[in-house]
N, C-alpha and C positions, 0 to 999 in steps of 0.2 A: 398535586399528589405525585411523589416520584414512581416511577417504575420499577417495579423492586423484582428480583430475580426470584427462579423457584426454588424450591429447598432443595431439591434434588431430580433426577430423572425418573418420570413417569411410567417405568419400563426397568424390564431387570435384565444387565445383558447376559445371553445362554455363550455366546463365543463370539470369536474375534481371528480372524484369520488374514494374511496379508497373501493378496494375491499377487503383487510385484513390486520390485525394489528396485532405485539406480537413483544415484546420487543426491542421497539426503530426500528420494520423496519415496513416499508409500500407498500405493493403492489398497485399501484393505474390504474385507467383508466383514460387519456383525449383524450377527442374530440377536434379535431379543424378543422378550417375553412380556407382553403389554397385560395389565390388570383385568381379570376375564379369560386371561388365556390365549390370546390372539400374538400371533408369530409372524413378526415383519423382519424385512434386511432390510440394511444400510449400505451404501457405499460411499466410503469414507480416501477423499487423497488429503494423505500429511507430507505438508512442504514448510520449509522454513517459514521464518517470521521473517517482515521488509521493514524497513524504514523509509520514508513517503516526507519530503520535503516541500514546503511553499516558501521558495526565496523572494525577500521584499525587499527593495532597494526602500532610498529614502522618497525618494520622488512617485513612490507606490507604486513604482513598475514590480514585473516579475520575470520570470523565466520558464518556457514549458519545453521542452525536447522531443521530439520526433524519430520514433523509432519503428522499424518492418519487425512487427509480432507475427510469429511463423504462425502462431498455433491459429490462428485468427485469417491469416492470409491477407493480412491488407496492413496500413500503417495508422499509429498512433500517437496523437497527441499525449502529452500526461505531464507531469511536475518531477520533479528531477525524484527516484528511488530506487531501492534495491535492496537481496537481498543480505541478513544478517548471517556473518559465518561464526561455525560452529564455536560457542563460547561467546560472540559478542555481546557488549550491551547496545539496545536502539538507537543511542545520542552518538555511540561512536562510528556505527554505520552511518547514519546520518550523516556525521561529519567526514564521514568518506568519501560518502558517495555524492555528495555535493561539488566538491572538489574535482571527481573524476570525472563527472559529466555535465559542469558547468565553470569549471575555473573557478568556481567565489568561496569561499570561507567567510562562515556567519560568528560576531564576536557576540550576538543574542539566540539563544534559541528557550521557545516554547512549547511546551509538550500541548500538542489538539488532541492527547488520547489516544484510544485504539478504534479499529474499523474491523471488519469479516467481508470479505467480496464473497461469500456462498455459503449458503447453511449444510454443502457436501463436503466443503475442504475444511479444513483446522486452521488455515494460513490467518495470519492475525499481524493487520497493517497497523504500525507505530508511529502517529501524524504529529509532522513539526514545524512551526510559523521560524523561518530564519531568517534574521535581520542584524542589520550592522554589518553589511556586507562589505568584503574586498575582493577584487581581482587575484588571482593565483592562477599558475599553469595546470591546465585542464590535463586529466591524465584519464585517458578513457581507456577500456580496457576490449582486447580483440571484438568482440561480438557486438562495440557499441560503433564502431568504425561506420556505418548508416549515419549515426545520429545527427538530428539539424534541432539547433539552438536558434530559440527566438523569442528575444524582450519586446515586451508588449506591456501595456497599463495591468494592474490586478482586477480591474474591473470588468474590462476587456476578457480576461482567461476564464472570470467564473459567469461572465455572461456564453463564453463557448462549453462551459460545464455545464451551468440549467440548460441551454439549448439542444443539449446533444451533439455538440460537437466534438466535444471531451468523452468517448465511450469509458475511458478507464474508471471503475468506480473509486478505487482508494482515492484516484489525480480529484475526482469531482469529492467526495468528502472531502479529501485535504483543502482543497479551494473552498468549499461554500465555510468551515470552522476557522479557516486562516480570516478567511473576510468578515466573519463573525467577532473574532478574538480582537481586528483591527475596527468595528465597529462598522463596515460600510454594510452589516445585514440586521 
């Protein structure tokens, strides 16, 4: 039986207010009006859409990047992504941002869908299996200057995603639907 969506929201919004803005994100507050009567807030951050990469050589390795997440205070594991600039489409992010923080350019790619890391943000991750790979010069950009790059088996990366070693959730979807779509789940 598929899971089918609602017809609409259970609740009528009364307002919407943005309590702060800086560079394409938005903190907001709404108010609404729940059936009965009953008045809840929301806090709501709108940030871009990403694009979320799983590079697959032919030998089934892959690539995961290590990067210091300020907001987090410690370092992370994840699959090569980033975010979509204004106007983008997903496949072309994608294909950029592959590029910039792994040197390879995929001649295959497969769309794994879309992801939500939080039912408080709007941000809505774009998951893609990329294969037919080749070597190109990696062109990172200022704030990825940290980053360590390291090829490991695919099995290997989504055995450190079920385990917890992989926190980023998009990197641990992208990994368990890329391993799905390649059949090893």
């Amino acid at each position: 039986m598929p899971l089918e969506p609602a017809d609409g929201p259970p609740h009528r919004l009364l307002g919407s207010s943005v309590l702060a803005e800086l560079g394409g994100w938005k903190f907001r507050h709404d108010r609404v009006e729940w059936r009965g009567g009953l008045i809840s807030d929301f806090r709501v951050l709108e940030g871009p859409e990403a694009a979320v990469m799983v590079p697959v050589f032919e030998d089934g390795g892959t690539v995961l990047v290590r990067q210091w997440r300020h907001s987090w205070g410690e370092s992370s594991w994840e699959v090569p992504a980033g975010t979509l600039d204004v106007g983008e489409a997903p496949a072309d992010c994608a294909t950029r941002e592959l590029v910039e923080e792994t040197g390879l350019r995929a001649g295959r790619w497969t769309s794994l869908g879309t992801a939500r890391g939080t039912a408080v943000a709007t941000i809505r991750f774009h998951l893609y299996l990329a294969q037919d790979l080749e070597r190109v010069e990696r062109r990172p950009e200022a704030a990825e200057a940290d980053m360590v790059i390291r090829e490991l088996p695919l099995r290997e990366a989504l055995e450190e995603a079920l385990g917890g070693g992989i926190q980023h959730a998009a990197s641990v979807t992208a990994l368990i639907r890329a391993a799905r779509a390649l059949s090893l789940l």
